[in-house]
Phi, psi and omega in degrees: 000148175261138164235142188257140187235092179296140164185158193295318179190148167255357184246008143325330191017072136267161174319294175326344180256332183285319189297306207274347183258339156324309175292305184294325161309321190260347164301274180009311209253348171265002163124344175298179191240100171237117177249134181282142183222131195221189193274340190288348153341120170267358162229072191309316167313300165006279221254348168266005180248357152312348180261164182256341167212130141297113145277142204264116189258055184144139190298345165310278189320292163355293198296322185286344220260312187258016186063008160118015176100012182281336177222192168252130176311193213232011183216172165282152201216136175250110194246127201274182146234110167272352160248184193255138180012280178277000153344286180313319173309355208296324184257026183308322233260338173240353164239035206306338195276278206314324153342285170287322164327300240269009158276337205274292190260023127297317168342307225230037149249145161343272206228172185242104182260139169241179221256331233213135119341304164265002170288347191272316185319293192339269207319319230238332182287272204264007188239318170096001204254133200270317191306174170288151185233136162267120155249145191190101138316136167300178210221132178293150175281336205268354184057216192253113210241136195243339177275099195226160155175152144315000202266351203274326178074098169207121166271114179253160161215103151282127194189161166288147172282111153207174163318310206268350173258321151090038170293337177307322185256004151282314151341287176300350192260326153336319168315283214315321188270335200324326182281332171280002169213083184290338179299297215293161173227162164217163214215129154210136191258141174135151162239196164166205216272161192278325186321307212254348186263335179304306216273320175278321179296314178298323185302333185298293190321298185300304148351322190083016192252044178299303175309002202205017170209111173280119199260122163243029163052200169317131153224116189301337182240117184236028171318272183300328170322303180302315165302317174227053164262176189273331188173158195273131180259133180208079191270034187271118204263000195213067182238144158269330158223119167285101200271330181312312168305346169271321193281343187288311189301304175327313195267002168096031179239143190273151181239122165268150182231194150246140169290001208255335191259141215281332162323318189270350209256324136347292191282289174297133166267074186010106185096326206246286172282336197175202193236157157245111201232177165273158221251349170264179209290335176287003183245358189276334180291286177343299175312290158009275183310288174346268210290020174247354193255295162244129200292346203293327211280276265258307184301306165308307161301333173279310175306321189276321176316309165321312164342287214283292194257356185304272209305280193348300211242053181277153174311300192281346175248317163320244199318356182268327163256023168260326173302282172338312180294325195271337177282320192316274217314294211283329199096144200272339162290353209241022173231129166235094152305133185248156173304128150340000000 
C-alpha cells in the first residue's frame, strides 16, 4: 500500500519541514511506499490519488486537497497541525472567508493528528471538529546522545530570527546579569529577514555584548551545539510543539521557557524538568542567573528531562503511533505493514 505525504514544500528548513521529512524517512526505513508530494508536482490530485492514504502536513495543504473545503480528499487524509489549533484562525476578523474553508476542510479529513494533549479539547471545543484525533508529539532526530559536557559556559538558542521567538528578549535579559558571569556567552542559531537580525545586532552593540553573543545562522547539525553547551535559552512566546525541548533533553541540557507559552508550559515540568520564567526581562535574567550559577541545578534538570523524554518523544514511539494511526484509519485490511 501506498501513503502519500502532501506538503507545500520541504526545502524551507522550518520546523515544519524538518518534522514531516523526519516522518517521511522514518516510514521509509520501516519498509513503507511513502510517496512525497510537494505543490511543485504538477498533478498533486494525481499523483495522491495513486495512493491509499494521505497525509495532509497542514491546513494549506487540507484547503488544497478540498478545494477550498468543497470536496473530499480523493484517498483518506489524516490531516496534521503543526501549530496549535487555533493558529490558522488568527486573522478571522479580515480574513473571515479564508477562515471559514480551512473549518470547511478540516471536516473532511479522516482523522486529525494533533501535537498536545490539549490541542485535542481545542480541536473538538473550538474548531468544532468530530472525527477521530491522534496525539503524536514530535520525536527528537537525536536519540539518546551520551557524549555531552558542561565545560563551554555557552547559552545556545536554537530558532528562526523573528518577533514571535523573542531573541530581543534574551539579549536584553543576558545584558542584565553578563557582568556577574564575564566566561558566559550566547550563541543563536537560526535566520530570518536581514531587517530584523539587523536590529538584534544593534541591541547586542548597544548592550556593550559584542564579543559575547553570537549570531551562527542556520545549522543543519545542532550536534556539537548541543553537546557541548551549558543549557538552552528558549523565550519563544509562539510554539505548537517545542521540539527544541525534546532535542535539549536528548543531550542531558535543562531548557528555561516561558510560562506564559502554553506549549512550552505543557512539557516543561517547572523545576523538575526544566525552568519557567516570567516573559520581562528582570524575571527571564533571573532565571538566567539561577542556571548559570549552578552546575549542580543544570545536571539535575538536565538528567531528569532525559528520563522524561528519551521514550516518550523517541524516534521508534513516533513512528510507532503514526503506524498505529495510519492502521486506525486505512482498517487493519486494507493497510499491511512490513517489518522494519
Amino acid at each position: 500500500m501506498k501513503i502519500a505525504v502532501y506538503k507545500d514544500t520541504f526545502a524551507a528548513r522550518r520546523g515544519a519541514d524538518v518534522a514531516v521529512q523526519f516522518l517521511v524517512d522514518g516510514l521509509r526505513a520501516r519498509g513503507h511506499d511513502v510517496v512525497a508530494v510537494t505543490d511543485e508536482d504538477p498533478d498533486v490530485q494525481g499523483r495522491i490519488s495513486g495512493c491509499d492514504v494521505c497525509i495532509a502536513a497542514g491546513t494549506n495543504e487540507m484547503l488544497a486537497l478540498t478545494d477550498g473545503g468543497r470536496n473530499r480528499p480523493p484517498v483518506k487524509t489524516i490531516l496534521q497541525f503543526h501549530t496549535h489549533p487555533l493558529y490558522p484562525f488568527r486573522h478571522w476578523l479580515r480574513r473571515w472567508r479564508r477562515c471559514r474553508a480551512i473549518r470547511r476542510a478540516i471536516a473532511l479529513a479522516d482523522a486529525v493528528q494533533v501535537l498536545l494533549p490539549s490541542h485535542e479539547g481545542v480541536l473538538r471545543r473550538k474548531v468544532g471538529y468530530a472525527g477521530k484525533v491522534y496525539v503524536i508529539g514530535n520525536a527528537s532526530r537525536f536519540g539518546t546522545c551520551a557524549a555531552s559536557s558542561d565545560d563551554g559556559q555557552t547559552i545556545i538558542y536554537p530558532a528562526a530570527l523573528n518577533d514571535d521567538k523573542r531573541q530581543a528578549l534574551l539579549i536584553d535579559s543576558f545584558a542584565r546579569v553578563a557582568g556577574d558571569f564575564p566566561g558566559w556567552r550566547v550563541v543563536l542559531y537560526g535566520t530570518g529577514k536581514a531587517s530584523y537580525e539587523a536590529k538584534l545586532r544593534a541591541r547586542v552593540a548597544a548592550a556593550g555584548l559584542g564579543d559575547r553573543v553570537a549570531f551562527a545562522g542556520y545549522c543543519d547539525d545542532l550536534t556539537a551545539a548541543y553537546s557541548s553547551c551549558s543549557f538552552v535559552a528558549f523565550p519563544s512566546a509562539n510554539e505548537g510543539f517545542p521540539l527544541t525541548v525534546v532535542d535539549a533533553a536528548a543531550f542531558r541540557k535543562p531548557v528555561i521557557g516561558l510560562a506564559e507559552t502554553p506549549a512550552v508550559a505543557e512539557i516543561i515540568a517547572d523545576g523538575e524538568t526544566g525552568m519557567l520564567c516570567g516573559s520581562t526581562v528582570a524575571a527571564y535574567a533571573d532565571g538566567l542567573a539561577r542556571l548559570m550559577r549552578d552546575a549542580e541545578v543544570r545536571r539535575r534538570l538536565g538528567d531528569a528531562a532525559r528520563r522524561q523524554f528519551a521514550s516518550a518523544y523517541s524516534r521508534e514511539a513516533f513512528l510507532d503511533r503514526w503506524e498505529a494511526a495510519l492502521r486506525d484509519v486505512c482498517g487493519d485490511d486494507g493497510l499491511r505493514f512490513k517489518a522494519p
